[in-house]
C-alpha positions in Angstrom: 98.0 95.4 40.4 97.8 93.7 44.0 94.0 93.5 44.1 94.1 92.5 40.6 95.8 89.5 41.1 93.9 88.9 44.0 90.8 89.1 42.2 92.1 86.6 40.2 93.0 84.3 43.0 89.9 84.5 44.5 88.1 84.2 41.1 90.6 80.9 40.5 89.4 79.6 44.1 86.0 79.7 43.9 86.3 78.0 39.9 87.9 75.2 41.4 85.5 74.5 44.4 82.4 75.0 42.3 82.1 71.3 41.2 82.7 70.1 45.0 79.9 72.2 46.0 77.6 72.0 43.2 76.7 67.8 42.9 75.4 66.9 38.9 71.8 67.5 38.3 71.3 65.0 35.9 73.1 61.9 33.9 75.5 63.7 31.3 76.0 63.2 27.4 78.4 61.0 27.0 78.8 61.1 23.7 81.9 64.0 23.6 85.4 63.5 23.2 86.1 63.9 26.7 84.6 60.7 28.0 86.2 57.2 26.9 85.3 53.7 27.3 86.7 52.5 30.5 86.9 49.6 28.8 88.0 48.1 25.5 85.8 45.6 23.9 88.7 43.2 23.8 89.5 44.2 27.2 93.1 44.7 26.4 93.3 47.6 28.9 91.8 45.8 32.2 93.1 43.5 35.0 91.0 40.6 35.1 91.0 36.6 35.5 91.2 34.6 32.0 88.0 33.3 31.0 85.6 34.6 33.4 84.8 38.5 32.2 83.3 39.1 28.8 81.7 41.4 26.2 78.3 39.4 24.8 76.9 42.3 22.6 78.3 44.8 24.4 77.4 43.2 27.5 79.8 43.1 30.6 79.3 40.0 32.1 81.3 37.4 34.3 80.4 34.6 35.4 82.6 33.8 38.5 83.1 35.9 41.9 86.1 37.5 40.3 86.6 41.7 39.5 87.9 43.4 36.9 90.4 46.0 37.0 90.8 49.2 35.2 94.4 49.3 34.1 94.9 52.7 34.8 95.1 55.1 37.9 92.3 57.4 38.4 92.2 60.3 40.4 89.1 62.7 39.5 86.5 61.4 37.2 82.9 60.9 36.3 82.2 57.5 35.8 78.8 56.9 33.6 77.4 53.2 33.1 74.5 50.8 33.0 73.7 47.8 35.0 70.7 45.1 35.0 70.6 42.8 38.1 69.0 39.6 38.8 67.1 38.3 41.3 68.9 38.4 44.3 72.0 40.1 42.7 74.5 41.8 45.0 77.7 43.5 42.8 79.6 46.6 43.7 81.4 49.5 41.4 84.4 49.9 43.0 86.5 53.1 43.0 89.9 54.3 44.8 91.1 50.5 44.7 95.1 51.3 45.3 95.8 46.9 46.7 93.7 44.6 44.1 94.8 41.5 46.0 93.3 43.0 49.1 90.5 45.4 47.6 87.9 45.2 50.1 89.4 47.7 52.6 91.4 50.0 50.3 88.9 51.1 47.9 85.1 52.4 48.2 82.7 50.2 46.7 79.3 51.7 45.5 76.7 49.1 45.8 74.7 47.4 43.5 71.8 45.4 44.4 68.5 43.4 44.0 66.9 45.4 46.3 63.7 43.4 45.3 64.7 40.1 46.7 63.8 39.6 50.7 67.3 39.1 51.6 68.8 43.0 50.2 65.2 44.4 51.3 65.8 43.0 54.9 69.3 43.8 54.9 71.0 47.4 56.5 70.3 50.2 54.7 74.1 51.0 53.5 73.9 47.2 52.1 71.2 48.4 49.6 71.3 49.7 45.8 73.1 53.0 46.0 74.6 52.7 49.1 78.4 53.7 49.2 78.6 50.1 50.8 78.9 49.4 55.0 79.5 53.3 55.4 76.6 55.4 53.7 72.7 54.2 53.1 71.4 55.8 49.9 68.5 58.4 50.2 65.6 57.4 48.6 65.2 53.5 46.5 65.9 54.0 42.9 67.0 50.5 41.5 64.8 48.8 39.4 63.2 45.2 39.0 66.0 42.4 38.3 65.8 42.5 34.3 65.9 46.3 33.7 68.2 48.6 32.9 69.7 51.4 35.4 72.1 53.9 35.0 75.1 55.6 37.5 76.6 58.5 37.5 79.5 58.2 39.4 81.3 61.4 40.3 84.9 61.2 42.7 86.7 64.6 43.2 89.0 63.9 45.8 87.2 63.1 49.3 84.0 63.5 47.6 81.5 61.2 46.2 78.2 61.5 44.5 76.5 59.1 43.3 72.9 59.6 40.8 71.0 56.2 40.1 68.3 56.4 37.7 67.9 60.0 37.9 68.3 60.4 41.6 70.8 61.8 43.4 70.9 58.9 46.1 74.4 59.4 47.9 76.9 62.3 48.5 80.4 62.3 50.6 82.7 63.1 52.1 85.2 60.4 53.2 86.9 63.3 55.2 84.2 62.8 58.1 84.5 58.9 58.2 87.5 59.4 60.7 86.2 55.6 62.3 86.9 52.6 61.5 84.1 50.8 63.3 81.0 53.3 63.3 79.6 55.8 60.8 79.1 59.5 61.5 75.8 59.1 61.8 76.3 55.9 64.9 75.6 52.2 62.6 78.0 50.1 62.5 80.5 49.3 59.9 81.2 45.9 58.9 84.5 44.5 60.2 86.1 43.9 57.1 86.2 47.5 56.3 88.6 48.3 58.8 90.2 51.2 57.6 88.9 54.3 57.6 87.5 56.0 54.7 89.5 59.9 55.8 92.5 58.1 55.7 92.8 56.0 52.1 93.7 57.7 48.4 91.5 59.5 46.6 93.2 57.7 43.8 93.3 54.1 42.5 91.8 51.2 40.1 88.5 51.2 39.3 86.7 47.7 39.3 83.5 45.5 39.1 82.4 43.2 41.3 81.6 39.3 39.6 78.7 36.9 40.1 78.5 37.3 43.8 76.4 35.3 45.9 75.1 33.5 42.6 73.7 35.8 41.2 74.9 36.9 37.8 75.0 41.1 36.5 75.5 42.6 33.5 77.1 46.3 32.8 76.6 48.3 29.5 78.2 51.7 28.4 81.2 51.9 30.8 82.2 55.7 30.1 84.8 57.9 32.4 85.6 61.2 32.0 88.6 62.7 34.2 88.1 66.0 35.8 90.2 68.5 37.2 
């Protein structure tokens, strides 16, 4: 009976880890009753400012520096959605967010970007499209030309992140090993106003979208989360 509950134990182990070891192959359907609109069309379950987000034919849009907030605490989830840039558009999905007033260091924000336009092409690398922002650059360049349509797949399980863009599998972490607050495993430098480090916030929180920063305006479609175990 021993080793038959131990078998079991074992079996329950490795069912649990599988997903932290095994990073999504591809974007998922999410068309099942699992996965639900992060957001309401009338936006009756998000924190935001009056008057500046807004559905225009299904169209997230807003058209001041100003996020919105998911209403709800998320721990584990897959987080599916569509977003068209400008030129020279800089935005951020933002995930873990546990202070809204004071976002910027208690979240992780995955970055969005116009990596087209001379100033995101000449910036650092963890400033581009894909990047988990100032802490990981993204692997390869998969954004497309301001004007097109991109799709994330977002996937948080406690300390670790993946993020797919178009297809590709472009980040993967785990904030465990970002024990510094002022340089990346790997030696660059992270920007001062992320002054926390990433092993030592919640895996839990808001999730948000960054406004018209810098200018430039974006637009998000098809904002689907499913929660996982």
């Amino acid at each position: 009976m021993k080793k038959i509950w131990l078998m079991l134990a074992i079996s329950g182990l490795l069912m649990a880890n599988t997903f932290a070891q095994v990073p999504p192959k591809k974007h998922p359907k999410t068309s099942g009753k699992d996965w639900m609109p992060l957001f309401e069309s009338d936006l009756s379950n998000a924190i935001y400012p009056e008057g500046i987000w807004r559905f225009e034919k299904e169209e997230l849009t807003a058209t001041e520096d100003q996020a919105i907030w998911s209403e709800k605490d998320y721990d584990n989830f897959i987080l599916d959605l569509e977003f068209k840039t400008a030129e020279g558009t800089n935005s951020g999905v933002v995930v873990y967010a546990t202070d809204l007033e004071n976002w910027i260091p208690n979240s992780v924000e995955i970055q969005i970007a116009d990596d087209y336009h001379e100033q995101w092409a000449n910036a650092p690398a963890t400033w581009q499209c894909g990047a988990i922002f100032g802490r990981l650059a993204p692997q390869k360049s998969a954004v497309k030309k301001p004007g097109e349509w991109n799709r994330y797949t977002i996937t948080c399980q406690d300390k670790n992140i993946w993020v797919m863009l178009n297809g590709e599998m472009v980040a993967a972490m785990d904030m465990s090993q970002w024990t510094d607050a002022k340089q990346n495993p790997d030696g660059s430098e992270i920007p001062s106003w992320l002054n926390k480090p990433l092993a030592t916030l919640p895996t839990h929180g808001h999730i948000g979208l960054q406004g018209k920063h810098a200018g430039a305006p974006v637009w998000f479609r098809n904002i689907k989360i499913k929660e996982i175990q």
